[in-house]
C-alpha positions as CSV (number, residue, x, y, z in Angstrom):
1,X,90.4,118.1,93.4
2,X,92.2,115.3,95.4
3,X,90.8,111.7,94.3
4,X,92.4,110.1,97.0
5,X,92.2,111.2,100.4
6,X,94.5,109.4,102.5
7,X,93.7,110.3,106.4
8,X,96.5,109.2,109.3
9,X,100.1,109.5,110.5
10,X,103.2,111.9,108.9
11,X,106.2,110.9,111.0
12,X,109.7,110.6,110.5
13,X,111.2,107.3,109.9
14,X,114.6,107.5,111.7
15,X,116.9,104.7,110.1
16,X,119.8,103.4,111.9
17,X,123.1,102.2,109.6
18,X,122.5,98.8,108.4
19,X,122.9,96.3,111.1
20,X,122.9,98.7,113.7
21,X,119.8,100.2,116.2
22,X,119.6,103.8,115.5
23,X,119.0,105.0,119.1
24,X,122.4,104.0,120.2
25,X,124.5,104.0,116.3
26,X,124.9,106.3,114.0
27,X,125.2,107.8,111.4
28,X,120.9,107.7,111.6
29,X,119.3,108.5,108.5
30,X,116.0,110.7,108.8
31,X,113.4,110.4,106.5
32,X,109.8,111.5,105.9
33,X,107.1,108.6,106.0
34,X,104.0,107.8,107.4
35,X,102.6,105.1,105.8
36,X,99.1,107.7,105.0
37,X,101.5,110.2,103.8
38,X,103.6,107.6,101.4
39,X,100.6,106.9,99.9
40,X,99.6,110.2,99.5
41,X,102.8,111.1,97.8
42,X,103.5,107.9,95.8
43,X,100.1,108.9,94.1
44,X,101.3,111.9,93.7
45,X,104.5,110.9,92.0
46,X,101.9,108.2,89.4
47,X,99.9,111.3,88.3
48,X,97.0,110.9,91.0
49,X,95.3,113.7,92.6
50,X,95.9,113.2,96.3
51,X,95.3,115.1,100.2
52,X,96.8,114.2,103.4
53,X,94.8,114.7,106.1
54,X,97.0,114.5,109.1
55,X,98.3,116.3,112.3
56,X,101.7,117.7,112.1
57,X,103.9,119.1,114.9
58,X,105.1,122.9,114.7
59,X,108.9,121.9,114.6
60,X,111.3,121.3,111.5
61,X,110.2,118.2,110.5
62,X,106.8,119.0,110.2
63,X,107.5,122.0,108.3
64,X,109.8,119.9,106.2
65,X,106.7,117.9,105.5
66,X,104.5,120.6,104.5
67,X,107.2,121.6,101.7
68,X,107.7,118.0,101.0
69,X,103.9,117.7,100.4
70,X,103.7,121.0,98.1
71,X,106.7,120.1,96.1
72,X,104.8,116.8,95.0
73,X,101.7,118.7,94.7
74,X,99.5,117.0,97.6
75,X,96.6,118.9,99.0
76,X,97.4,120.1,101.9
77,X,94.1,122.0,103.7
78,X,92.9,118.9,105.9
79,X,96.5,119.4,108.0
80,X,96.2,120.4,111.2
81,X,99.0,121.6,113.5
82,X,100.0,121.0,117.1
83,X,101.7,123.8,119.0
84,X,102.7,121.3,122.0
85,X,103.2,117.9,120.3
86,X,105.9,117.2,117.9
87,X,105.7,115.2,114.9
88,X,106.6,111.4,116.1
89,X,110.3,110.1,114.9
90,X,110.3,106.5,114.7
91,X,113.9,104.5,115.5
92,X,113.7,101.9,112.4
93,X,116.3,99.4,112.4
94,X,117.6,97.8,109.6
95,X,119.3,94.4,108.5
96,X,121.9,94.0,106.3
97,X,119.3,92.3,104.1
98,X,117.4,95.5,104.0
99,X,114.4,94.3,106.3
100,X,113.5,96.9,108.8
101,X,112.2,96.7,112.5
102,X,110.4,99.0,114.1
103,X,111.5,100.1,117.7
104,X,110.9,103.1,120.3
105,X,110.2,106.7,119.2
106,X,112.2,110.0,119.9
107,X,110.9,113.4,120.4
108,X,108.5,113.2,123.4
109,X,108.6,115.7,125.6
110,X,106.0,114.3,127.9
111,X,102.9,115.1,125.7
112,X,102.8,112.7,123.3
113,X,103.0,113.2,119.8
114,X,100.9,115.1,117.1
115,X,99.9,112.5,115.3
116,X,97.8,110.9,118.6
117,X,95.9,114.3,118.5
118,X,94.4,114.6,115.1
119,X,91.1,116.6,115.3
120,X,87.9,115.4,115.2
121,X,86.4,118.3,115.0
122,X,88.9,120.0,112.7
123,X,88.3,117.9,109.9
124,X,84.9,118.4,109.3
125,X,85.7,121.4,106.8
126,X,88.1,120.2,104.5
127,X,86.4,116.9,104.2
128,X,83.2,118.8,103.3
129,X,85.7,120.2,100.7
130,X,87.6,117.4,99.5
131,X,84.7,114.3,99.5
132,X,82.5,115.4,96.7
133,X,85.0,114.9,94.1
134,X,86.7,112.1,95.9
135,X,87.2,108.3,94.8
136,X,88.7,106.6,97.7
137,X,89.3,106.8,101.3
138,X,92.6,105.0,102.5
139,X,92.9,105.3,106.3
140,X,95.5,102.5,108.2
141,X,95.1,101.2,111.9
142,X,97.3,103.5,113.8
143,X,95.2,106.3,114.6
144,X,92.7,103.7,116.9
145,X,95.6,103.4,119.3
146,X,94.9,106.9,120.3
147,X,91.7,108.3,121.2
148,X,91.6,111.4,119.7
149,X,92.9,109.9,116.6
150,X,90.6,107.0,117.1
151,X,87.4,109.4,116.7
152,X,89.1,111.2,114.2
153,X,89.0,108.3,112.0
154,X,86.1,107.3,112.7
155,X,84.4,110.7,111.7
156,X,85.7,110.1,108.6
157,X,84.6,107.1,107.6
158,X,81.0,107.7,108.7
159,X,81.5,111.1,106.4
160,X,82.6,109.1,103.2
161,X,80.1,106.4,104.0
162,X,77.2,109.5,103.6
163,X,79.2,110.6,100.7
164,X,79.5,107.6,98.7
165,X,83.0,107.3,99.0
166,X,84.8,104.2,99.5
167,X,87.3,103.2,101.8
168,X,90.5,101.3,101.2
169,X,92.2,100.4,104.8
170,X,96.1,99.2,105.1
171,X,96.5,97.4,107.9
172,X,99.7,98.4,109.0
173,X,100.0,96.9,112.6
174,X,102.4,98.3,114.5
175,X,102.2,96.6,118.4
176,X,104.9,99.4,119.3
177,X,102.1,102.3,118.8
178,X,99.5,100.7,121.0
179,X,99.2,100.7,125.0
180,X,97.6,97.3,125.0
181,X,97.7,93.8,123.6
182,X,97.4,92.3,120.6
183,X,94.0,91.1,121.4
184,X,92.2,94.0,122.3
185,X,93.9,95.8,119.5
186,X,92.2,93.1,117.3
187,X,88.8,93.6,119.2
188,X,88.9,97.3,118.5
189,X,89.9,97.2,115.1
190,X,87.4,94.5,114.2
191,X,84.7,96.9,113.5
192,X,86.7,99.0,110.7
193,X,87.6,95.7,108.8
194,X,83.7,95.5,107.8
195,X,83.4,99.5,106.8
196,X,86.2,98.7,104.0
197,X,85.7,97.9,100.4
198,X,89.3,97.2,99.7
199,X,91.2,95.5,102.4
200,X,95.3,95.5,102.4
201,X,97.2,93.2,104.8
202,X,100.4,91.5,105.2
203,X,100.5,87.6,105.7
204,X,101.5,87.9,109.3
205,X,98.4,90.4,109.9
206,X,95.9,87.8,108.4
207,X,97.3,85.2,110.9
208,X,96.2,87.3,113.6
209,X,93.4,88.7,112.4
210,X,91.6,85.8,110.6
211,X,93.3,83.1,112.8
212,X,89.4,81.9,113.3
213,X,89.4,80.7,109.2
214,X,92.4,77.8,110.1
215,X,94.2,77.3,106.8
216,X,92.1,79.2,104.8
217,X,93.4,82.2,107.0
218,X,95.7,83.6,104.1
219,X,93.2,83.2,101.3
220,X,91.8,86.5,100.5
221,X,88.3,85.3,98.7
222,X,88.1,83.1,102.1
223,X,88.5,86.4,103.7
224,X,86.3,88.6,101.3
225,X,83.5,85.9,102.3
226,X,84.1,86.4,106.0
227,X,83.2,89.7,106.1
228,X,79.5,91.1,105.9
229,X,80.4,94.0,102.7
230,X,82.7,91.6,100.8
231,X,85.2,93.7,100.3
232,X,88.4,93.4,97.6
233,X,91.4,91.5,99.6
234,X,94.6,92.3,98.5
235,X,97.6,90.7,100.4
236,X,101.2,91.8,100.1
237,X,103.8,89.9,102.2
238,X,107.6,90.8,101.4
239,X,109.4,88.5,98.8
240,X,106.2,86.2,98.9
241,X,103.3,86.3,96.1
242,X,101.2,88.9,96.3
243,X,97.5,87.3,96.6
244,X,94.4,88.6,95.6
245,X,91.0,88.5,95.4
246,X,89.6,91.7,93.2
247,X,87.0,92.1,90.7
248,X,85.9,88.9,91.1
249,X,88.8,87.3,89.9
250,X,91.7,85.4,92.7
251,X,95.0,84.8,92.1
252,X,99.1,85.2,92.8
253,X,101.9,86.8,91.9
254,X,105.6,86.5,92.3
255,X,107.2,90.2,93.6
256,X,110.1,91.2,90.7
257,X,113.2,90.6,92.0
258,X,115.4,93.4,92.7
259,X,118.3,94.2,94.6
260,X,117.1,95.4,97.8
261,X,118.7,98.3,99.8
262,X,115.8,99.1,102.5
263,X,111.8,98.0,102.1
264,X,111.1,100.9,104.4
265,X,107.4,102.1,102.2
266,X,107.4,99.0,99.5
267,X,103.6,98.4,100.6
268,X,102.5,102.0,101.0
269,X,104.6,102.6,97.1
270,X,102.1,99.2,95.9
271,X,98.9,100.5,97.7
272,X,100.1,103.8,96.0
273,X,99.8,101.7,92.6
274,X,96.8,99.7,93.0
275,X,95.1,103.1,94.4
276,X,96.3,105.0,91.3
277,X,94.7,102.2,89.1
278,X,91.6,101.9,90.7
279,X,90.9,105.7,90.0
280,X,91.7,105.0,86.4
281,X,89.8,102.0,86.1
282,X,86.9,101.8,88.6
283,X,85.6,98.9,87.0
284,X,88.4,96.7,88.2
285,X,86.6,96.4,92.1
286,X,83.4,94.8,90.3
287,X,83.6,94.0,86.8
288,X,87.5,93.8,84.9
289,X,88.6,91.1,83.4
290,X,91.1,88.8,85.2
291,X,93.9,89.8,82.8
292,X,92.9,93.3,83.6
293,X,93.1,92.9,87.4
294,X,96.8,91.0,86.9
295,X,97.9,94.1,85.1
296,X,96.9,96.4,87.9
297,X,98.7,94.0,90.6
298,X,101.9,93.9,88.5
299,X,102.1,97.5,88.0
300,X,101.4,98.0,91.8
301,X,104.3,95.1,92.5
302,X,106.3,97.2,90.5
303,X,105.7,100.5,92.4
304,X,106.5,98.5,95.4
305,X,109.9,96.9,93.8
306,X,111.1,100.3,92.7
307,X,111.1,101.7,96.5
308,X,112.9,98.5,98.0
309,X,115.9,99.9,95.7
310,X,116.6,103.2,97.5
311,X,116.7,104.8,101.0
312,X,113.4,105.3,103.2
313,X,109.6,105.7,101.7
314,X,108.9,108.3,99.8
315,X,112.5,109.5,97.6
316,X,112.9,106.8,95.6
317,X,108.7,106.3,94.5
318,X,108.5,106.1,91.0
319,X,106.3,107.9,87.9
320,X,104.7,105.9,85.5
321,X,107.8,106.4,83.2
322,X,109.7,104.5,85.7
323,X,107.4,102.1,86.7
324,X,106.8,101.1,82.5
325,X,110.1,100.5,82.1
326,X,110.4,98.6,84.8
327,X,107.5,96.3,83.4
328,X,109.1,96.1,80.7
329,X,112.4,94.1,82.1
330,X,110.2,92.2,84.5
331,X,109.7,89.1,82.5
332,X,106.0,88.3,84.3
333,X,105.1,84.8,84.1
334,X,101.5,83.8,81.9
């Protein structure tokens, strides 16, 4: 049974040639991503039991996800599937440096896209299936720019809350999926940052979402404390130290550096690790050791350093093979 249930968008990350904008350059590049369904398969990849709960269009990409899904071995019985929506493509742009930007969307044909209809209602089976034997949650922001979506995810969370289960969220703002601002995205995500017990952001997302702690804004224990559950604060921001607050214990680490070809997935391939490591050692949300917690960060950096090396999210994710190895050569400072 799935320890991870990881609830959201599968979409198609459509990557322009670097340096150009792949709605009007080509050759594009189309690859499978979602940052729910990275995760789902980067914890595949590690050797963690995994579902995706998601809403796929009937077209070739979302059947090229459902193969996708059962070659890596992910659970597949909370997908649902839209008959008049197609599964989202997203344009991605990339710089020469291998940063990525995310622009407009293709495939609409005036309905929207799958993804904005996940099913309330439809997921109240296969999470009566997959939550008893479940350790975590992970859900991301996207789905509250849509309604349906919205009360999707919400369903679910209230379900894991009965069950026991908790819930990691990612972040993962994206102004390009809403229909309104920044600010009332913030209002309406506000209530889901204190259902979480492990909270993943970037360093620009803490600016806007904890702009009310001034300096400390980027701190995560400052963060843990300004929240009601307390939750574990882990965040992840490109070439910058990872920061964390987990376990009890704080501290930073420097990413490995690695020749980067496309950071497309590097934080869904870490969340990946850190999930994958929490399942193995549960103890590491309330009671490791600080060494113990370090190890778990590293080997999530790692996860995250392998995927910057290769083309879109989910290809290049490593096993633990790969991602020991790569330890290995990663002189880590004490």
């Amino acid at each position: 049974m799935a320890k991870v249930l990881c609830l959201g968008e599968a979409l198609v990350d459509r990557l322009g040639p670097p340096g150009g904008d792949p709605a009007l350059a080509g050759p594009v590049d189309d690859r499978l991503g979602g940052a729910p369904a990275n995760v789902a398969c980067g914890l595949a990849r590690l050797g963690t039991s995994a579902a995706l709960l998601a809403r796929l269009g009937e077209d070739e990409f979302g059947r090229a996800f459902e193969r996708l899904l059962l070659a890596r071995g992910v659970d597949t019985q909370g997908l649902q599937w839209d008959g008049w929506r197609p599964t989202r493509a997203v344009l991605v742009r990339r710089e020469r440096s291998g940063e990525r930007h995310f622009g407009g969307f293709a495939g609409d044909r005036g309905e929207g896209f799958a993804d904005q209809a996940l099913d309330a209602a439809a997921l109240g089976a296969p999470l009566a299936q997959l939550l008893p034997a479940a350790r975590w949650l992970l859900i991301g922001s996207l789905p509250l720019a849509s309604p349906a979506s919205g009360e999707a995810l919400w369903r679910a969370v209230a379900l894991a809350a009965a069950a026991g289960v908790p819930v990691a969220l990612d972040v993962n703002w994206r102004p390009s999926f809403w229909s309104v601002g920044p600010e009332e995205a913030k209002t309406i995500l506000a209530p889901l940052l204190e259902r979480t017990q492990l909270l993943k952001l970037a360093g620009e997302e803490a600016d806007w979402l904890f702009e009310r702690l001034g300096a400390s804004r980027r701190d995560p224990r400052v963060i843990a404390a300004a929240l009601p559950q307390a939750p574990a604060v882990v965040i992840s921001d490109g070439e910058a130290p990872v920061r964390w607050w987990l376990g009890g214990h704080s501290g930073e680490l420097a990413p490995a550096p690695v020749p980067v070809l496309d950071t497309t997935g590097a934080g869904d391939a870490f969340l990946a690790g850190l999930l994958h490591r929490l399942c193995a050692e549960p103890e590491l949300l309330a009671a490791a050791e600080a060494a113990q917690v370090r190890d778990a960060i590293a080997f999530a950096c790692a996860c995250g350093a392998l995927v910057c090396q290769g083309a879109g999210a989910i290809d290049p994710q490593p096993d633990q093979a790969q991602v020991a190895k790569a330890l290995k050569e990663w002189a880590l400072p004490p």
